[in-house]
N, CA, C and O atoms as a CHARMM CRD file, in Angstrom:
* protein
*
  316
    1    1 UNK  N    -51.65300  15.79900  55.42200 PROA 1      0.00000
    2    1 UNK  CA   -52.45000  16.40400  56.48000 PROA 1      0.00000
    3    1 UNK  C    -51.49200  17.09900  57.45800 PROA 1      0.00000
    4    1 UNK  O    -50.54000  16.54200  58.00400 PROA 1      0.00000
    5    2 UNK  N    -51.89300  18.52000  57.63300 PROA 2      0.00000
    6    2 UNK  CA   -50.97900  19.49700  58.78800 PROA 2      0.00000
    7    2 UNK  C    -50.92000  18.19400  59.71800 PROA 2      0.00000
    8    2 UNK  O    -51.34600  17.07500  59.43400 PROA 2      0.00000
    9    3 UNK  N    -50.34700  18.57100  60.78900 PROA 3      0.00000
   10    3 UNK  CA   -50.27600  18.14200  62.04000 PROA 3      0.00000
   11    3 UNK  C    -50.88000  18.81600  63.36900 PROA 3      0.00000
   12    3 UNK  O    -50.61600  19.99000  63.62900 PROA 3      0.00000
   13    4 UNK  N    -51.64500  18.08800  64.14400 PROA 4      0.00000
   14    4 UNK  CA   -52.66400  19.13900  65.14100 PROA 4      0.00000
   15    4 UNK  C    -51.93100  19.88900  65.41800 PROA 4      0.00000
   16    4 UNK  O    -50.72500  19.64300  65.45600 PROA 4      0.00000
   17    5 UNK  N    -52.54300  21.24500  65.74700 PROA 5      0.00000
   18    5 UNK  CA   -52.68600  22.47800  66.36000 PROA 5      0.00000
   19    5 UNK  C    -52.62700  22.58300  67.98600 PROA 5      0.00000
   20    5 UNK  O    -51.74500  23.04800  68.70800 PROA 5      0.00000
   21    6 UNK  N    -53.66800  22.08600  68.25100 PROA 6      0.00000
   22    6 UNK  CA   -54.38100  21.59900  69.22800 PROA 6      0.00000
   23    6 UNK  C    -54.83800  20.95000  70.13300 PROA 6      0.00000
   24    6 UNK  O    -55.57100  20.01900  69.80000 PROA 6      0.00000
   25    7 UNK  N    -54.65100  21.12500  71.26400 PROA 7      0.00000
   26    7 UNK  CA   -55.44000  19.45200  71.85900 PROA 7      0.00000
   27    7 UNK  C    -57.02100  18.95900  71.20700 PROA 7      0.00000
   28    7 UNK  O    -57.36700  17.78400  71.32400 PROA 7      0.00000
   29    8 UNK  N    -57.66000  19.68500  70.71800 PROA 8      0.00000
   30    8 UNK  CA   -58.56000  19.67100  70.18900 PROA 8      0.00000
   31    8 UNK  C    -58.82300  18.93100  68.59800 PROA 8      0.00000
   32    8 UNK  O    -59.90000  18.60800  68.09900 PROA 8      0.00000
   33    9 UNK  N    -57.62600  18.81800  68.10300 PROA 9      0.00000
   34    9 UNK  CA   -56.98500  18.34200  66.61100 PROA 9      0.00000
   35    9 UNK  C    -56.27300  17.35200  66.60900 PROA 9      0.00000
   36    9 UNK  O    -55.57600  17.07500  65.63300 PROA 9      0.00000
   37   10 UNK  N    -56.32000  16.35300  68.10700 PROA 10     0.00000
   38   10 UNK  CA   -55.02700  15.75800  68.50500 PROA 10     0.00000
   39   10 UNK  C    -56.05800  14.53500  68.25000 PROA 10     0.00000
   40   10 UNK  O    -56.95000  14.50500  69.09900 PROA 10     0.00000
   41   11 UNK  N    -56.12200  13.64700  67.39000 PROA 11     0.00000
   42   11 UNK  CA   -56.39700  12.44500  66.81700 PROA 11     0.00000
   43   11 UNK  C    -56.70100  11.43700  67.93200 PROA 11     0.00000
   44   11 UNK  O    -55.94800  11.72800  68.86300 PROA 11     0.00000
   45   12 UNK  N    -57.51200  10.31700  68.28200 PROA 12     0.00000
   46   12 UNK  CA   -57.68300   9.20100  69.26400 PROA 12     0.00000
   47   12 UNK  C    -56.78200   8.48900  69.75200 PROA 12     0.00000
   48   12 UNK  O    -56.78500   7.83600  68.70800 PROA 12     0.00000
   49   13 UNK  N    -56.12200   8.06500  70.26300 PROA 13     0.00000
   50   13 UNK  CA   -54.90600   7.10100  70.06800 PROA 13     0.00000
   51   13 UNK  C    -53.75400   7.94500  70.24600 PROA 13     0.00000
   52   13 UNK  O    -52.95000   7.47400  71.05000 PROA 13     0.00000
   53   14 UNK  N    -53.31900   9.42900  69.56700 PROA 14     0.00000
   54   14 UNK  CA   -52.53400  10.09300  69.67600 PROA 14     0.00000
   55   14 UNK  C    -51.71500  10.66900  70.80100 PROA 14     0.00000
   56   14 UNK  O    -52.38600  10.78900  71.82600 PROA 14     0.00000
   57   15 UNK  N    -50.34400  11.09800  70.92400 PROA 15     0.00000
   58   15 UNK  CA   -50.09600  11.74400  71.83300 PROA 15     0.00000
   59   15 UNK  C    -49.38600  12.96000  71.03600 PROA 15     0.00000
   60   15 UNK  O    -48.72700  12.89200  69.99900 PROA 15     0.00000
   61   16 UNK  N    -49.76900  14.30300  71.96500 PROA 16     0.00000
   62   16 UNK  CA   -48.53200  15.37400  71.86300 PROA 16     0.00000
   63   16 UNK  C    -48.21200  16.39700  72.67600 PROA 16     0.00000
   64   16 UNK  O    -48.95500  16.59000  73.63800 PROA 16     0.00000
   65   17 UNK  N    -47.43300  16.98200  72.54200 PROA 17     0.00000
   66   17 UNK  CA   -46.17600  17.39100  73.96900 PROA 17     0.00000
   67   17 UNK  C    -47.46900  18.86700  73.76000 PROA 17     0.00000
   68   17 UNK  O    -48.02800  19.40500  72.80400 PROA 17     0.00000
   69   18 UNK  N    -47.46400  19.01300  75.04200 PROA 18     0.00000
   70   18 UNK  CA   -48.05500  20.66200  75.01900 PROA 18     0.00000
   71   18 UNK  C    -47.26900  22.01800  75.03700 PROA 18     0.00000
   72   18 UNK  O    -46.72000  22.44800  76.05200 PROA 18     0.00000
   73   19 UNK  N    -47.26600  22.58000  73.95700 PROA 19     0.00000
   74   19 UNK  CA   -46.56100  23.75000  74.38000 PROA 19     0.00000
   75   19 UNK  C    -46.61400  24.91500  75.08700 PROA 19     0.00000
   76   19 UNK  O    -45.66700  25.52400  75.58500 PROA 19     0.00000
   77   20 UNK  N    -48.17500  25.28800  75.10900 PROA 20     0.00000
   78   20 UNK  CA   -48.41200  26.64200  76.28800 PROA 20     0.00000
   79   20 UNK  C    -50.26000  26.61700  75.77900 PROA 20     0.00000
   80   20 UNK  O    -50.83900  26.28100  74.74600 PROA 20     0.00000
   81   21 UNK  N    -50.76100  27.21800  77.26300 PROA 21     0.00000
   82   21 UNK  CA   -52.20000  27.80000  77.11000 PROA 21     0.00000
   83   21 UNK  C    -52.47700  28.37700  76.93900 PROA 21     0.00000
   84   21 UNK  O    -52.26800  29.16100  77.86500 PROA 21     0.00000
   85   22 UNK  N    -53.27400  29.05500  75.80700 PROA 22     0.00000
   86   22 UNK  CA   -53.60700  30.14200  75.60000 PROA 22     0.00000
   87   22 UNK  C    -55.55100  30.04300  76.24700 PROA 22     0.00000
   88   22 UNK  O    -56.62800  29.68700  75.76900 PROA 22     0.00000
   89   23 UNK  N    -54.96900  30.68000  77.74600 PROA 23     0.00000
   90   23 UNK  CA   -56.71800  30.69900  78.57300 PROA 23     0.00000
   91   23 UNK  C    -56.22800  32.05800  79.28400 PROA 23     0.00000
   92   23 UNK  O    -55.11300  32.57900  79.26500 PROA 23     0.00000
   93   24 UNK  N    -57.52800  32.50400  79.97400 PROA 24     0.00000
   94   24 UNK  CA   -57.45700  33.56100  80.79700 PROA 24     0.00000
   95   24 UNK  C    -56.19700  32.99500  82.15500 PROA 24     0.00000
   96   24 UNK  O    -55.99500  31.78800  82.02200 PROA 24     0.00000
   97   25 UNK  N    -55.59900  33.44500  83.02500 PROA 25     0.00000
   98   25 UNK  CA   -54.75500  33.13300  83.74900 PROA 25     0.00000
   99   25 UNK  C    -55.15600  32.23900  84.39400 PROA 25     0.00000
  100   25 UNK  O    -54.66500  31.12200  84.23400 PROA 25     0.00000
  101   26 UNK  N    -56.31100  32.49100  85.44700 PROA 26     0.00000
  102   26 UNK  CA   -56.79700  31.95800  86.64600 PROA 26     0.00000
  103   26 UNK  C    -57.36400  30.11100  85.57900 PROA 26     0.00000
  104   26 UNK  O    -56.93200  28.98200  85.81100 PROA 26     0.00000
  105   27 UNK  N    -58.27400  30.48300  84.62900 PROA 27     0.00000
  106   27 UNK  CA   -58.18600  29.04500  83.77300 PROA 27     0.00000
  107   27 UNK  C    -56.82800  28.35000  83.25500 PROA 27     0.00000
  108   27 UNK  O    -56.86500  27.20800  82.79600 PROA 27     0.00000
  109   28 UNK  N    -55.97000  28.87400  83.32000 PROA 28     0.00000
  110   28 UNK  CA   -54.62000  28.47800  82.86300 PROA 28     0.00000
  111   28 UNK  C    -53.91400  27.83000  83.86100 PROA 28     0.00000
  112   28 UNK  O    -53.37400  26.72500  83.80200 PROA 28     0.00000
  113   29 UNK  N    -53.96400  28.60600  84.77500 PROA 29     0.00000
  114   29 UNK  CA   -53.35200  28.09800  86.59900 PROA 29     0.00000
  115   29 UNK  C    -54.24100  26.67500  87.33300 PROA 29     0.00000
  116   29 UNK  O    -53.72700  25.79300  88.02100 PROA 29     0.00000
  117   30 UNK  N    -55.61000  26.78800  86.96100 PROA 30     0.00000
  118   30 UNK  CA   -56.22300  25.30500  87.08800 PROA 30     0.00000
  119   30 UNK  C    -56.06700  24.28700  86.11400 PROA 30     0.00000
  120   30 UNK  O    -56.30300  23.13100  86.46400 PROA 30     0.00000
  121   31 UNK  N    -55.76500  24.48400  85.13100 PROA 31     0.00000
  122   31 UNK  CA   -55.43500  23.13200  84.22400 PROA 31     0.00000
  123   31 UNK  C    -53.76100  23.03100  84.55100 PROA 31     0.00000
  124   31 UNK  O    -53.12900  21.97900  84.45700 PROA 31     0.00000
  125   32 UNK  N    -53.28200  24.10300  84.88000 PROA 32     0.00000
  126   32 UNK  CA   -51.66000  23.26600  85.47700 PROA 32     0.00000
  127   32 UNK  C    -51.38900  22.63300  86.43000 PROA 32     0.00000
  128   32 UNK  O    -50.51900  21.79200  86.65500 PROA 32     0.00000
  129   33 UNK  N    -52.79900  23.40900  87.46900 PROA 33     0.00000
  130   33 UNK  CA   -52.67500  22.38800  88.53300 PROA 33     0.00000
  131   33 UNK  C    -52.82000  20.74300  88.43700 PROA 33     0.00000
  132   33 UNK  O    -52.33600  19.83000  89.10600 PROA 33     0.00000
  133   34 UNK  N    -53.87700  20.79300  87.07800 PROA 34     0.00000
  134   34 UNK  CA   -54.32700  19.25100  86.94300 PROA 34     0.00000
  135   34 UNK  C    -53.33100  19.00100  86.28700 PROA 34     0.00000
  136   34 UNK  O    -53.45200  17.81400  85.98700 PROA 34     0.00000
  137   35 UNK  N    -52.33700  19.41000  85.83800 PROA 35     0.00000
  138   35 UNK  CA   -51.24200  18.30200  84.97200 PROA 35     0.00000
  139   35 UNK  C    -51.52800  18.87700  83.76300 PROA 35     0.00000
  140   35 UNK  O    -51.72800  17.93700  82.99300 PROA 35     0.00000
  141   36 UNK  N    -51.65100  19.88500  83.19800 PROA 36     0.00000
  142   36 UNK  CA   -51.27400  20.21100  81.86200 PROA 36     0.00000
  143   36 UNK  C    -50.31000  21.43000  81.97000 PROA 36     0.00000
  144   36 UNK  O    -50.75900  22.57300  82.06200 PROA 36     0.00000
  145   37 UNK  N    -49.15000  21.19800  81.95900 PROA 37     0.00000
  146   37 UNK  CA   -47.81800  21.84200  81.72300 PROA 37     0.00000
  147   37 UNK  C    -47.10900  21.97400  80.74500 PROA 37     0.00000
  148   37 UNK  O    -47.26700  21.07600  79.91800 PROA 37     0.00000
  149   38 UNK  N    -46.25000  22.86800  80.44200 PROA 38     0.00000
  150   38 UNK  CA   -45.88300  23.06600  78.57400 PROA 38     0.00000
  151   38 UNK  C    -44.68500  21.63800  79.16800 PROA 38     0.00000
  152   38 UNK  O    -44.07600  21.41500  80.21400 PROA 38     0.00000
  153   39 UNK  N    -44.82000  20.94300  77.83300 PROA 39     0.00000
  154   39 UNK  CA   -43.64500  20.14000  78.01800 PROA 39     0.00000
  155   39 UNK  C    -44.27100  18.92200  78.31300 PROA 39     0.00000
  156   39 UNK  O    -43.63900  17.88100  78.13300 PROA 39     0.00000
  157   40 UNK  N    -45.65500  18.89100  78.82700 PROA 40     0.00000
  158   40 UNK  CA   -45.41300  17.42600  79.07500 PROA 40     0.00000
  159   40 UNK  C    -46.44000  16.51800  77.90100 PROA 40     0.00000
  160   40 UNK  O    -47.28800  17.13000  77.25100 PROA 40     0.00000
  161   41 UNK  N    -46.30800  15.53100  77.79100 PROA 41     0.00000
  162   41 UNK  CA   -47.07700  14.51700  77.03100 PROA 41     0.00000
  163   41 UNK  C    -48.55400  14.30100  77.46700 PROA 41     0.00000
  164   41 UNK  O    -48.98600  13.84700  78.52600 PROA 41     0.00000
  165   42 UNK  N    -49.30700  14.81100  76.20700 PROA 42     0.00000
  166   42 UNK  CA   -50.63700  14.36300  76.37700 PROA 42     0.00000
  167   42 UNK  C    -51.55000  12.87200  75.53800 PROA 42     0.00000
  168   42 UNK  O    -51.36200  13.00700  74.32900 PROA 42     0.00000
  169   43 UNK  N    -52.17300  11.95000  75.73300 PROA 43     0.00000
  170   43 UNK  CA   -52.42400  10.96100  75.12300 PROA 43     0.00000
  171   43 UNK  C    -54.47500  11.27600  75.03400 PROA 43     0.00000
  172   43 UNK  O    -55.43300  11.13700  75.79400 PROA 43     0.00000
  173   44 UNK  N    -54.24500  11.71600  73.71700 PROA 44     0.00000
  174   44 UNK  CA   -55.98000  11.55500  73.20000 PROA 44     0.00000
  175   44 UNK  C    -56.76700  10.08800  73.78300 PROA 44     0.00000
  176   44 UNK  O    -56.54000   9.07100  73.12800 PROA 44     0.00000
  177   45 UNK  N    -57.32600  10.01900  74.52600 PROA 45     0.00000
  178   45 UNK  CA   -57.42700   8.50800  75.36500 PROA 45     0.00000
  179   45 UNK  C    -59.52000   7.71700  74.39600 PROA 45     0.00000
  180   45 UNK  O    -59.94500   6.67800  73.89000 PROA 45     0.00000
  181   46 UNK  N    -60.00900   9.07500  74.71300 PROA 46     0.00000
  182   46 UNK  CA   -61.07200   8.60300  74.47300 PROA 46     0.00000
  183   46 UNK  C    -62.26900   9.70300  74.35500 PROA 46     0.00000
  184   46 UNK  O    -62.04300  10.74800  74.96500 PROA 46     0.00000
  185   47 UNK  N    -63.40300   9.62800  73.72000 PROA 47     0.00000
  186   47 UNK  CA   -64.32900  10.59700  73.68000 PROA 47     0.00000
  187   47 UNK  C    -66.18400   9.92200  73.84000 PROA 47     0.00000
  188   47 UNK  O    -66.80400   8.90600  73.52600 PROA 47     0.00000
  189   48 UNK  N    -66.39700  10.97900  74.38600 PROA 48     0.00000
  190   48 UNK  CA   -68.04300  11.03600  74.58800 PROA 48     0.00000
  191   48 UNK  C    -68.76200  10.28100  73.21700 PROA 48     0.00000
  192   48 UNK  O    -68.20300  10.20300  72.12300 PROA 48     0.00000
  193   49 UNK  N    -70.16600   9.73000  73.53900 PROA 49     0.00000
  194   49 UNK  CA   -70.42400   9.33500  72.16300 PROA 49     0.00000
  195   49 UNK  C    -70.51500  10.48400  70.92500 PROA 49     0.00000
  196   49 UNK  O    -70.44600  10.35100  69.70300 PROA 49     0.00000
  197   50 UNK  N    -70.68100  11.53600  71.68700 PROA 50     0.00000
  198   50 UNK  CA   -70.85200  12.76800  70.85900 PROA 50     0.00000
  199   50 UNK  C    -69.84400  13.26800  70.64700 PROA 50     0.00000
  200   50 UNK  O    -69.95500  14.06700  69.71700 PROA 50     0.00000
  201   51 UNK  N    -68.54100  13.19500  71.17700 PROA 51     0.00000
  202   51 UNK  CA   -67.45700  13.21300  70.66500 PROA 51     0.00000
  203   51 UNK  C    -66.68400  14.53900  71.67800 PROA 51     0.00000
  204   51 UNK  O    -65.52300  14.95000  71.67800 PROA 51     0.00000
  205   52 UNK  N    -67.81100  14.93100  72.44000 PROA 52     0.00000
  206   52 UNK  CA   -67.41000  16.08800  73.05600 PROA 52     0.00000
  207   52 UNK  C    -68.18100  15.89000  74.90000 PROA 52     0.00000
  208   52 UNK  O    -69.36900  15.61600  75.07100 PROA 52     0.00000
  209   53 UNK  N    -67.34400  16.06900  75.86400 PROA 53     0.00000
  210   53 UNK  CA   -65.47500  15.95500  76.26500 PROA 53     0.00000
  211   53 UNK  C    -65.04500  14.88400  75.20300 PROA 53     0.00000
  212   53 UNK  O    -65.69200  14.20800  74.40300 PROA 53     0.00000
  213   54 UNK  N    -63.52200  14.99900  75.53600 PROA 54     0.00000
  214   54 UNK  CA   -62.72900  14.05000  75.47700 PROA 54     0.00000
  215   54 UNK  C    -62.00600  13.64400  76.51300 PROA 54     0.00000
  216   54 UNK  O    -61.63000  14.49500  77.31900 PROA 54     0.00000
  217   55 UNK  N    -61.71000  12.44700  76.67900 PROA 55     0.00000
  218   55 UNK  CA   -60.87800  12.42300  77.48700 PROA 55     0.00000
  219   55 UNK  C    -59.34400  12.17400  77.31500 PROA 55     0.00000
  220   55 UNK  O    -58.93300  11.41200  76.43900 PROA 55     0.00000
  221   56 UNK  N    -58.23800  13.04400  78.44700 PROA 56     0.00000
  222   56 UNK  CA   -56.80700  13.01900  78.12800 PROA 56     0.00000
  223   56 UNK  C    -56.39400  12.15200  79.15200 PROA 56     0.00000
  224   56 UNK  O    -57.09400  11.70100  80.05800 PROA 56     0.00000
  225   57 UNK  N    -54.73600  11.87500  78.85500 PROA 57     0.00000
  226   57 UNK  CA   -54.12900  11.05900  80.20500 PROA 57     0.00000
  227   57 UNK  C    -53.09300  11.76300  79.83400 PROA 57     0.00000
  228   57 UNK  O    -52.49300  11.61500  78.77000 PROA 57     0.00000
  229   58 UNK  N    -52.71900  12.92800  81.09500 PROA 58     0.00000
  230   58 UNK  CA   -51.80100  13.37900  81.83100 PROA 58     0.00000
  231   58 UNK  C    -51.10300  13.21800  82.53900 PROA 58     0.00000
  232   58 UNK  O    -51.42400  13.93700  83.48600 PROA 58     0.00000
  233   59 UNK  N    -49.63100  12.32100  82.93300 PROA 59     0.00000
  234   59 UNK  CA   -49.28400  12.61200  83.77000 PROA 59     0.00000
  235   59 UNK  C    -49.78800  11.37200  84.77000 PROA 59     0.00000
  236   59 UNK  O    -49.75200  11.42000  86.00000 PROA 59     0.00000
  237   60 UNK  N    -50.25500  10.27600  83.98400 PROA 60     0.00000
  238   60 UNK  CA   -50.93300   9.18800  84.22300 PROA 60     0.00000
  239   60 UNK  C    -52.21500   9.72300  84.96800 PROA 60     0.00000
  240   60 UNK  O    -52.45800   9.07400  85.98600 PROA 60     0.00000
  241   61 UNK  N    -53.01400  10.65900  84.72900 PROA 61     0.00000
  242   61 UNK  CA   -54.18700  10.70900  85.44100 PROA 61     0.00000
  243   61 UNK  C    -55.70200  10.88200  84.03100 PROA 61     0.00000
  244   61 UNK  O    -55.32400  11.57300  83.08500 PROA 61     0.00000
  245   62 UNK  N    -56.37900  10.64100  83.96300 PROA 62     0.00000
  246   62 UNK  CA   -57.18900  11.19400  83.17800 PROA 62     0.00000
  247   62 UNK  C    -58.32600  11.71500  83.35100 PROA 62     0.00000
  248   62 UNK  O    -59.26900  11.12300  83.87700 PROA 62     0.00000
  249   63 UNK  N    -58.36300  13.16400  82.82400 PROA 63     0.00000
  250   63 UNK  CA   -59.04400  13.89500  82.29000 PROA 63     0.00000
  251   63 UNK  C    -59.71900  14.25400  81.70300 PROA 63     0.00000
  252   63 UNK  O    -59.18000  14.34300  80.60000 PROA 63     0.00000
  253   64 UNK  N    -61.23700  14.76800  81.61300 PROA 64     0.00000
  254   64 UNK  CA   -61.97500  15.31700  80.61400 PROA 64     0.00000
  255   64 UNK  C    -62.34600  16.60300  80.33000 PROA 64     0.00000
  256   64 UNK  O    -63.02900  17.23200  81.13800 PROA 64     0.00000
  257   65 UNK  N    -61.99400  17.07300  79.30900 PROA 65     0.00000
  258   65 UNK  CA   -62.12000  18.83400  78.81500 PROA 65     0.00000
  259   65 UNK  C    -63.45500  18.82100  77.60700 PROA 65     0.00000
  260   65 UNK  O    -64.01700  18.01100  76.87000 PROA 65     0.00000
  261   66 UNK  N    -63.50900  20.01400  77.89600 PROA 66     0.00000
  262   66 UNK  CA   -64.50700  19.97100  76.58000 PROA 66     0.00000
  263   66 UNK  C    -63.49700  20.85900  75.52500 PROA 66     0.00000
  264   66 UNK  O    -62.61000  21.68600  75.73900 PROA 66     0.00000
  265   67 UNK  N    -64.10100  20.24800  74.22900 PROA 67     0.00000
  266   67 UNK  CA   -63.53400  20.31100  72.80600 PROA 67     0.00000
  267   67 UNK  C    -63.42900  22.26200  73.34400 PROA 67     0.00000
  268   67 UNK  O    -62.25700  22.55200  73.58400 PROA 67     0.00000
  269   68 UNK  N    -64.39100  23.44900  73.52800 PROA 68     0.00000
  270   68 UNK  CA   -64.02100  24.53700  73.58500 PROA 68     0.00000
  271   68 UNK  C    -62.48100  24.66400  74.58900 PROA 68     0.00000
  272   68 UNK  O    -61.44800  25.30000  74.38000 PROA 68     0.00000
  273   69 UNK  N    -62.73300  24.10700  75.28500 PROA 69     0.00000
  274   69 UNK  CA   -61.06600  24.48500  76.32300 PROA 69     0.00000
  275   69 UNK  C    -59.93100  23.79700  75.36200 PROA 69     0.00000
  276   69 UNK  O    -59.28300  24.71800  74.86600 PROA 69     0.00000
  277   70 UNK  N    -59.53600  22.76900  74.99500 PROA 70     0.00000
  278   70 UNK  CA   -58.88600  21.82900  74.58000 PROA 70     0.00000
  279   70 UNK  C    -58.31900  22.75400  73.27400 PROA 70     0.00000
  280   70 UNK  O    -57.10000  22.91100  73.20300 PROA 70     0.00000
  281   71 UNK  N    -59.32800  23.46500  72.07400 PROA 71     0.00000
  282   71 UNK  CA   -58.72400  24.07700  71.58000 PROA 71     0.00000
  283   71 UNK  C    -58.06000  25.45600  72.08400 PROA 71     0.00000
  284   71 UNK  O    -57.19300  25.92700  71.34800 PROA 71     0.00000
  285   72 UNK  N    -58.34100  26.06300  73.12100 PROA 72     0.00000
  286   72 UNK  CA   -56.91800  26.52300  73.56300 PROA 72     0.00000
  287   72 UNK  C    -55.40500  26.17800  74.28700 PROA 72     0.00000
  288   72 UNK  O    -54.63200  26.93700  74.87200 PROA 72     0.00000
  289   73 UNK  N    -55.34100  25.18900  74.09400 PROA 73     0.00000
  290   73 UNK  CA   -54.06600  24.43800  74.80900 PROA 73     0.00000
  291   73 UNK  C    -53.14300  24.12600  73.16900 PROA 73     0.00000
  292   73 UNK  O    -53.86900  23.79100  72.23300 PROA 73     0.00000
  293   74 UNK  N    -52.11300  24.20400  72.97600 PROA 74     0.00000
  294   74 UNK  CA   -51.34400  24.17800  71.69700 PROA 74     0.00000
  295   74 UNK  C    -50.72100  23.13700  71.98600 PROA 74     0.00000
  296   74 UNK  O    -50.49700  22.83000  73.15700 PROA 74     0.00000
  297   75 UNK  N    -50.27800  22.31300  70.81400 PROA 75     0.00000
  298   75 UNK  CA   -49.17800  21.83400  70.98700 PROA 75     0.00000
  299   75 UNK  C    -48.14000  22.13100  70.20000 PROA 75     0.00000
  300   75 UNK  O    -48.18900  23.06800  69.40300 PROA 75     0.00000
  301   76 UNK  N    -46.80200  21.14700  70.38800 PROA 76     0.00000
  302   76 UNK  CA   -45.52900  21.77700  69.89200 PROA 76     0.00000
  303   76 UNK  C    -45.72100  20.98700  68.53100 PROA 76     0.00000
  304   76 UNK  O    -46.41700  19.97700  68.63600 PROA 76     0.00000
  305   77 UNK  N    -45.12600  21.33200  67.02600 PROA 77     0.00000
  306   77 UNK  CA   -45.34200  21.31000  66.32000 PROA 77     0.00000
  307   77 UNK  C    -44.11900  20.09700  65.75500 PROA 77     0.00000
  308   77 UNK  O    -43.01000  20.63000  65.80100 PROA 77     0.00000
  309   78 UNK  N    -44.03600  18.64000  65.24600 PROA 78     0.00000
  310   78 UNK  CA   -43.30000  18.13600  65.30200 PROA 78     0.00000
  311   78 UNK  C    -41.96300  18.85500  64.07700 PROA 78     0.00000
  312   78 UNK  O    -42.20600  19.97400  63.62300 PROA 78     0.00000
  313   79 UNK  N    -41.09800  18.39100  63.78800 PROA 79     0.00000
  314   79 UNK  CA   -40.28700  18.57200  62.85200 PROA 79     0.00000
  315   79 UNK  C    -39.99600  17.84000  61.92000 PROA 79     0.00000
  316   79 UNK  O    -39.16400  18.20100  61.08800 PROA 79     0.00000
């Protein structure tokens, strides 16, 4: 199995480093404000019964995105 893409592909339980957003600016500049920065560690924490938000822990804070935003946030691809 690839390895997520995505915050959106990023498994329950999982963590992975973010590498950059791909959002309009002004949406890009509010999720950095909340703690999503290239570089830092994200932890898949938990999801809706429907599976959509999810929730992240950033930066020790947590967060909920919906599955459409989440797949624009990348992550770095392990080696």
């Amino acid at each position: 199995m690839p390895p997520p893409a995505t915050l959106a592909d990023l498994p329950l339980g999982a963590t992975g480093v973010l590498r950059d957003l791909e959002l309009a600016p002004t949406h890009a500049r509010y999720l950095m404000e909340l703690g999503f920065l290239p570089g830092v560690r994200v932890l898949a924490l938990a999801a809706a019964p429907s599976g959509d938000p999810r929730v992240y822990r950033v930066d020790g804070a947590e967060l909920a995105l919906r599955r459409e935003t989440a797949r624009h946030l990348m992550l770095e691809q392990a080696l």
